[in-house]
ZAPA-8614 format. One line per field, with one value per residue (C-alpha): residue number from 1; residue in one letter; y, z, x. Coordinates in nm, 2 decimals, padded with zeros to 4 digits. Last residue first. Layout:
// ZAPA-8614
num c(NUM|...)
residu c(a|...)
north c(Y|...)
up c(Z|...)
east c(X|...)
//
This chain:
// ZAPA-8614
num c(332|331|330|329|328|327|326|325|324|323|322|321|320|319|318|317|316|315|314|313|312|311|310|309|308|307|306|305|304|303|302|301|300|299|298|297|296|295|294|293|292|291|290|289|288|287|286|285|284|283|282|281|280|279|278|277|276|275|274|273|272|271|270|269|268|267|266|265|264|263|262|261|260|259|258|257|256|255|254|253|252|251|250|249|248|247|246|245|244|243|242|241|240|239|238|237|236|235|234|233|232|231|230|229|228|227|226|225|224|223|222|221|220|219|218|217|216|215|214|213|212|211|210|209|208|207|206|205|204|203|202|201|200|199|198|197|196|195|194|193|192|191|190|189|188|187|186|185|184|183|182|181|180|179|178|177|176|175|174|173|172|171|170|169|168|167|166|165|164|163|162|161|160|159|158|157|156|155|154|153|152|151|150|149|148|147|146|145|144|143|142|141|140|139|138|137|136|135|134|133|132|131|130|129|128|127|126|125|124|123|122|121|120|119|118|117|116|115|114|113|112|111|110|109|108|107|106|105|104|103|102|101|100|99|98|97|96|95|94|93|92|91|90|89|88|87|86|85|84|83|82|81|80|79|78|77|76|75|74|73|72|71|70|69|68|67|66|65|64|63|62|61|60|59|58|57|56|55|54|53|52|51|50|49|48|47|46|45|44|43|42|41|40|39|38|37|36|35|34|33|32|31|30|29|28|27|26|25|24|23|22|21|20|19|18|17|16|15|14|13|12|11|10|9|8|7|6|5|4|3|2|1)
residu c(x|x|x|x|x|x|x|x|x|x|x|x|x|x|x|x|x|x|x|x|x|x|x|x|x|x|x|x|x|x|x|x|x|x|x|x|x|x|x|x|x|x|x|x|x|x|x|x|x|x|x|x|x|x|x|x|x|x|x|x|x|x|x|x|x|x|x|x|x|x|x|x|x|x|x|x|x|x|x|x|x|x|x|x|x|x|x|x|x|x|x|x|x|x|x|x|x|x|x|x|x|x|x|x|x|x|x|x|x|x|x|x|x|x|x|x|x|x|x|x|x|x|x|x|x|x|x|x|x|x|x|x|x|x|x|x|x|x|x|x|x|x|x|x|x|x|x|x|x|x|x|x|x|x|x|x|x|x|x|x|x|x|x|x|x|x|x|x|x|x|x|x|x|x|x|x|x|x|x|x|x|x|x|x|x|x|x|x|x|x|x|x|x|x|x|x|x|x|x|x|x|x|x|x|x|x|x|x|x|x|x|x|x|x|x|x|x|x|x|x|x|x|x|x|x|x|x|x|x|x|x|x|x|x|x|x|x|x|x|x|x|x|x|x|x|x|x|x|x|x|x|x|x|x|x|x|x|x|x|x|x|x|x|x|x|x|x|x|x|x|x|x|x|x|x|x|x|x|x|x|x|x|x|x|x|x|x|x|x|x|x|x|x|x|x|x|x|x|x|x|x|x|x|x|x|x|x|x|x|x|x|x|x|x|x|x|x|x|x|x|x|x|x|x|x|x|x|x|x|x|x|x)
north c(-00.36|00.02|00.17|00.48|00.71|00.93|01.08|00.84|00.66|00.43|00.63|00.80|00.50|00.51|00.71|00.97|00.96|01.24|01.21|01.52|01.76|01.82|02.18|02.29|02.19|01.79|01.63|01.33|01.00|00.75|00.87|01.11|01.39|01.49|01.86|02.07|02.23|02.07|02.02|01.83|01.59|01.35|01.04|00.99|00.79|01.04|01.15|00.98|01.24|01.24|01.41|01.71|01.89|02.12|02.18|02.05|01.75|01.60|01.36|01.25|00.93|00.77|00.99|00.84|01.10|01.32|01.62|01.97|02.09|02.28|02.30|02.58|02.45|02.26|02.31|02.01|02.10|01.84|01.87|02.09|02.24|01.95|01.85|02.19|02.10|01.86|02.16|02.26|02.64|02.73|03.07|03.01|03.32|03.18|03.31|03.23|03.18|03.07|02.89|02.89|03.18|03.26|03.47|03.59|03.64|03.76|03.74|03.51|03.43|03.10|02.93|02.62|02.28|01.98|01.67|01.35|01.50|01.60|01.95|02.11|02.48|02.68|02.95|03.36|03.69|03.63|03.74|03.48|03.20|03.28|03.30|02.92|02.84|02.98|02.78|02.87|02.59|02.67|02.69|02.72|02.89|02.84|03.09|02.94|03.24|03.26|03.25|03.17|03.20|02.87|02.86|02.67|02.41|02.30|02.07|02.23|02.07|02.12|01.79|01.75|01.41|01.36|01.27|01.60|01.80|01.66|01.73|02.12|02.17|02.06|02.25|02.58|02.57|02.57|02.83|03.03|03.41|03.40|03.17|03.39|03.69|03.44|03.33|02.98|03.07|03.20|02.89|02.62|02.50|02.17|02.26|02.06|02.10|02.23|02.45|02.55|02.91|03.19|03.45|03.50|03.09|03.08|02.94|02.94|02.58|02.49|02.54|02.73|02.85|03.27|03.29|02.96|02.68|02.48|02.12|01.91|01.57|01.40|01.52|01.33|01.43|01.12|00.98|01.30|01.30|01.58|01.90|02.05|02.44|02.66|02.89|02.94|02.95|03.15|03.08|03.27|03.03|02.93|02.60|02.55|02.38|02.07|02.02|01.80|01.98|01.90|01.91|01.98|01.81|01.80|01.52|01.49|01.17|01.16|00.83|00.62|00.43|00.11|00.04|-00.23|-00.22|-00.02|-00.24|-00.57|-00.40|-00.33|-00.70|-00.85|-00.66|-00.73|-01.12|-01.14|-00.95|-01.23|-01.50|-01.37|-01.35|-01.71|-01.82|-01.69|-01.76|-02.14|-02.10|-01.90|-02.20|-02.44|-02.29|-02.28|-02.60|-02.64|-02.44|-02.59|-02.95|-03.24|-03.55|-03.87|-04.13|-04.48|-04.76|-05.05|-05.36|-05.62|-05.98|-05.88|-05.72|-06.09|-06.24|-05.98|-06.02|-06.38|-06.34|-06.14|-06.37|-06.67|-06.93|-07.33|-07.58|-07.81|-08.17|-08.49|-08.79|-09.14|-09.38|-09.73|-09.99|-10.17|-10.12|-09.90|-09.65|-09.62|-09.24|-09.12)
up c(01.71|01.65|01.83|01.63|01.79|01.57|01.20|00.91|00.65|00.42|00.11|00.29|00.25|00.41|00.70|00.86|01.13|01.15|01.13|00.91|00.94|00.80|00.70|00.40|00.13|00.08|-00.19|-00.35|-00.44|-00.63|-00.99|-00.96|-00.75|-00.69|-00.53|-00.19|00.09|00.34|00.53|00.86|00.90|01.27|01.39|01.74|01.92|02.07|01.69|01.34|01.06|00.82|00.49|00.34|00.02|00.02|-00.18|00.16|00.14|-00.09|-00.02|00.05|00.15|-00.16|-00.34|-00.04|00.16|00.10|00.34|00.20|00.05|-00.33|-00.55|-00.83|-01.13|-01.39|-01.79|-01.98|-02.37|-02.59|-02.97|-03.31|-03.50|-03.48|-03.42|-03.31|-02.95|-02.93|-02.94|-02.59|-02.55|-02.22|-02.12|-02.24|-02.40|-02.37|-02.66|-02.57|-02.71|-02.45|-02.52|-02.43|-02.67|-02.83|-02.57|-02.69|-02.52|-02.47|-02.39|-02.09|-01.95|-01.85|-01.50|-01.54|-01.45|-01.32|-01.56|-01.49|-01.71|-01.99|-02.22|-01.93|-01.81|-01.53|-01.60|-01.54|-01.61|-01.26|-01.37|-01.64|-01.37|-01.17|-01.54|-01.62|-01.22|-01.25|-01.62|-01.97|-02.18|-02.29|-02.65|-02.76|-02.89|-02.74|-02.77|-02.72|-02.62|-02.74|-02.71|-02.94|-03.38|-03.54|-03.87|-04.18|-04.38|-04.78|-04.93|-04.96|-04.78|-04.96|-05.00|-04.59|-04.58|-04.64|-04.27|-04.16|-04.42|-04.28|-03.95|-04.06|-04.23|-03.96|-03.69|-03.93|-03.98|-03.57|-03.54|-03.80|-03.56|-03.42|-03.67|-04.00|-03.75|-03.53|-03.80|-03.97|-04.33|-04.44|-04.33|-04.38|-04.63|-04.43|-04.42|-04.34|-04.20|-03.87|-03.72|-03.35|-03.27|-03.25|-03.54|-03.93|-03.95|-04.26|-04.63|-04.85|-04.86|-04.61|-04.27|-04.09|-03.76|-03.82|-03.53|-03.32|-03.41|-03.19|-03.43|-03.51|-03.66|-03.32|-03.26|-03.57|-03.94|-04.14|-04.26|-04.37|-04.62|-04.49|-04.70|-04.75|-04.70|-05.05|-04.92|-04.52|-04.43|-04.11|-03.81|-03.52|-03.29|-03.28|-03.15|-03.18|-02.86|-02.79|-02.42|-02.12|-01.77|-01.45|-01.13|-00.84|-00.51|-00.21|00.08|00.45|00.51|00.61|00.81|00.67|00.87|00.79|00.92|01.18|01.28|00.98|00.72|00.88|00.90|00.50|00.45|00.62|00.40|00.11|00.21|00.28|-00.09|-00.24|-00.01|-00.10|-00.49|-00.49|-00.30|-00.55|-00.85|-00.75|-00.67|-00.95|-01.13|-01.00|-01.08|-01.42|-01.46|-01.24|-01.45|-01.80|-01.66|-01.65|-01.88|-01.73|-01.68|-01.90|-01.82|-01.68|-01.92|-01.74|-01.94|-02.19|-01.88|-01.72|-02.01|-02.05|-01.64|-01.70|-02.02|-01.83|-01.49|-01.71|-01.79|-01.70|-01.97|-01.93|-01.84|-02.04|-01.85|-01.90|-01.62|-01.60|-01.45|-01.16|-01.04|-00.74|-01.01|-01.15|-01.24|-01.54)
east c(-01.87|-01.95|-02.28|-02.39|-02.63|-02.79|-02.78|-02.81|-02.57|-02.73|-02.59|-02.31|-02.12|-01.79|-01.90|-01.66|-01.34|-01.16|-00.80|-00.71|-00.96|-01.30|-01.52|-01.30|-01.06|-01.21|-01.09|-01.27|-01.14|-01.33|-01.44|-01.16|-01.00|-01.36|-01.39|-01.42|-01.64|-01.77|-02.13|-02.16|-02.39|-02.36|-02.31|-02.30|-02.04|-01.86|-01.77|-01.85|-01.93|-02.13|-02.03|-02.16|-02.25|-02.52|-02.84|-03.00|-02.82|-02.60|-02.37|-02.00|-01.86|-01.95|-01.62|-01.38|-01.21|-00.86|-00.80|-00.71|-00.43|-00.44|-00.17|-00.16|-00.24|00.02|-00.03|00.12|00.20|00.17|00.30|00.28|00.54|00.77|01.15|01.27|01.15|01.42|01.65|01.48|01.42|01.36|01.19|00.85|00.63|00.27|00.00|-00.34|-00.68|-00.94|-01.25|-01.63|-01.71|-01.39|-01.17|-00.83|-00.50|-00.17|00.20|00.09|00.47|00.58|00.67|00.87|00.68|00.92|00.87|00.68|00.35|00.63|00.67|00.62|00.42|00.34|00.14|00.15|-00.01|-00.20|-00.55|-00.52|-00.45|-00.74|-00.93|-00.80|-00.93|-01.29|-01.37|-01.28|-01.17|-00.80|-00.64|-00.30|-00.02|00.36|00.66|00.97|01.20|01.50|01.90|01.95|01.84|01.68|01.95|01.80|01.90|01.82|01.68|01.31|01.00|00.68|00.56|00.56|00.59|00.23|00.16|00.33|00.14|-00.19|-00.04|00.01|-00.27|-00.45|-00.27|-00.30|-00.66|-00.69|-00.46|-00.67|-00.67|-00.34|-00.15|-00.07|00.03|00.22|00.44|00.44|00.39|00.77|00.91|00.64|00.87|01.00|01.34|01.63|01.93|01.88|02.17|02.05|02.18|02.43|02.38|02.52|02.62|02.85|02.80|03.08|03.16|02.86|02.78|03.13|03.12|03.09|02.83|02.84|02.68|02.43|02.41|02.03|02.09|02.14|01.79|01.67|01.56|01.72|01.35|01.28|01.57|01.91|01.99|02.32|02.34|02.33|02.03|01.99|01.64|01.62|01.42|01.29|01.05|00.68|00.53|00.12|00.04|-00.17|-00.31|-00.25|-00.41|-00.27|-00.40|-00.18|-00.39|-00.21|-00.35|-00.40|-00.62|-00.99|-01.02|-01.31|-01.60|-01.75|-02.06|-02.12|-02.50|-02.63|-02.38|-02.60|-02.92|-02.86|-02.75|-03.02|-03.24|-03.07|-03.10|-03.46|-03.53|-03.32|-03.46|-03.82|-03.74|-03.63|-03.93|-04.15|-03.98|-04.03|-04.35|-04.46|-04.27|-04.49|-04.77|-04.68|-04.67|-05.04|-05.19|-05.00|-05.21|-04.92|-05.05|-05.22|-05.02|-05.02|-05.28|-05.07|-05.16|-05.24|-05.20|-04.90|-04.73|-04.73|-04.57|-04.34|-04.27|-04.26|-04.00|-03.77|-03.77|-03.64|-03.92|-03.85|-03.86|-04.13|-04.08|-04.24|-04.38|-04.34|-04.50|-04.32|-04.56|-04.49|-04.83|-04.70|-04.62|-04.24|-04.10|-03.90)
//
């Protein structure tokens, strides 16, 4: 309340004052912004050719750096003196001497262990009555393949045979008789079993000889070729083996590691080796030049190969004969 000059009292009535929010509504109510006008799909996907664009240039930019990069300090590999003995796992049809023995105690299938089978000598005592008539391994059980296991009955339906045989093995062998039998020693384990034909299975056929294991670990012994039969792409043989393991008696059928002769050579990265001129070669690193030289050799595996002929140990070679090439090479 305010006094005029006059002496008279002038009444007057104050406003509440606005907060910013309501002005700005206020304001907003007045001048509408007008709203924005929609993206065009050119210039969207414009934008994305763009972007695409200078993705695929810094990945193309890149890989070319990359190659110059290897091309100006390539790795080189050092060929290393190596023995290759390859070794070939394959099943084997097992055939001995046997001789049921009627009125000996029979053992279940679920008893039929190594520590089950005894070496008797002749005249020990089996059974109440029952004697061993030759020196051998004293199984007691039988699994009534007896009289059907023989090499006649094997040589030409091996195959037949192994499946009936497994199938038997995974019935429980139905069959089986409860009594024992006597495996006649000394003797030779004779093994059947098939062989893909290929340069080193006939080099080993020529010599009358193979050296065999029951284990990959285990040191080979050298077995006799008895004979054999060629089926189309396949081998047949028979192998006379000079030990005779009892644990062998366990089963028919089983792994038979086959061990070739060792080769030496020099050992070299597989991508160090190409193919040229319908010959295989490496490039090899000397007086600063790099240079193709053919060789002679085989893959170990997917990343090693062996190289029997045309490099020697020490040489220095390209790791990647891929975006190797011959001329001067200057190593940083």
């Amino acid at each position: 309340m305010k006094r005029s000059s006059l002496g008279e009292e002038e009444i007057y009535s104050e406003t509440p004052s606005e907060t910013p929010s309501e002005k700005s509504e206020r304001a907003g109510k007045r001048d509408p912004q007008p709203p924005e006008p929609p993206v065009s799909r050119k210039k969207l996907l414009f934008h994305w050719f763009l972007v695409f664009l200078c993705v695929g240039t810094g990945i193309f930019a890149y890989s070319r750096w990359r190659v110059s990069f290897e091309l100006a300090r390539p790795k080189l590999a050092a060929a290393h003196p190596f023995v290759y003995a390859p070794v070939m796992e394959v099943t084997a049809l097992r055939l001995w001497w046997e001789e049921p023995l009627k009125g000996t105690p029979g053992i279940p299938l679920v008893e039929r262990t190594l520590s089950r089978i005894r070496r008797v000598k002749k005249g020990d005592s089996l059974a109440p009555g029952v004697r061993a008539p030759e020196p051998g391994f004293f199984l007691p059980w039988q699994d009534g393949l007896e009289e059907e296991w023989s090499f006649s009955s094997l040589w030409r339906n091996e195959a037949v045979m192994e499946r009936t045989y497994l199938l038997q093995q995974k019935d429980g062998f139905p069959r089986a008789r409860g009594e024992g039998k006597l495996v006649k020693i000394p003797q030779d384990l004779r093994l059947l079993f098939r062989l893909p034909r290929s340069p080193r299975v006939e080099a080993l056929l020529r010599s009358g000889t193979l050296n065999l294991s029951f284990h990959r670990e285990g040191r080979p012994v050298a077995g006799v070729i008895e004979t054999e039969r060629f089926e189309g792409s396949y081998v047949c043989l028979l192998v006379s083996f000079p030990n005779f393991p009892p644990e062998m008696l366990l089963s028919r059928v089983g792994e038979v590691y086959i061990f070739f002769p060792e080769q030496s050579g020099v050992l070299i990265p597989q991508r160090g080796v190409a193919f040229r001129n319908r010959r295989e070669g490496v490039f090899l690193v000397t007086g600063g030049e790099v240079l193709f030289r053919p060789v002679e050799g085989k893959p170990v595996d997917a990343e090693r190969y062996l190289v029997t002929k045309g490099l020697k140990p020490g040489e220095l070679i390209m790791a990647d004969a891929q975006i190797a090439e011959e001329g001067r090479l200057r190593i940083w």
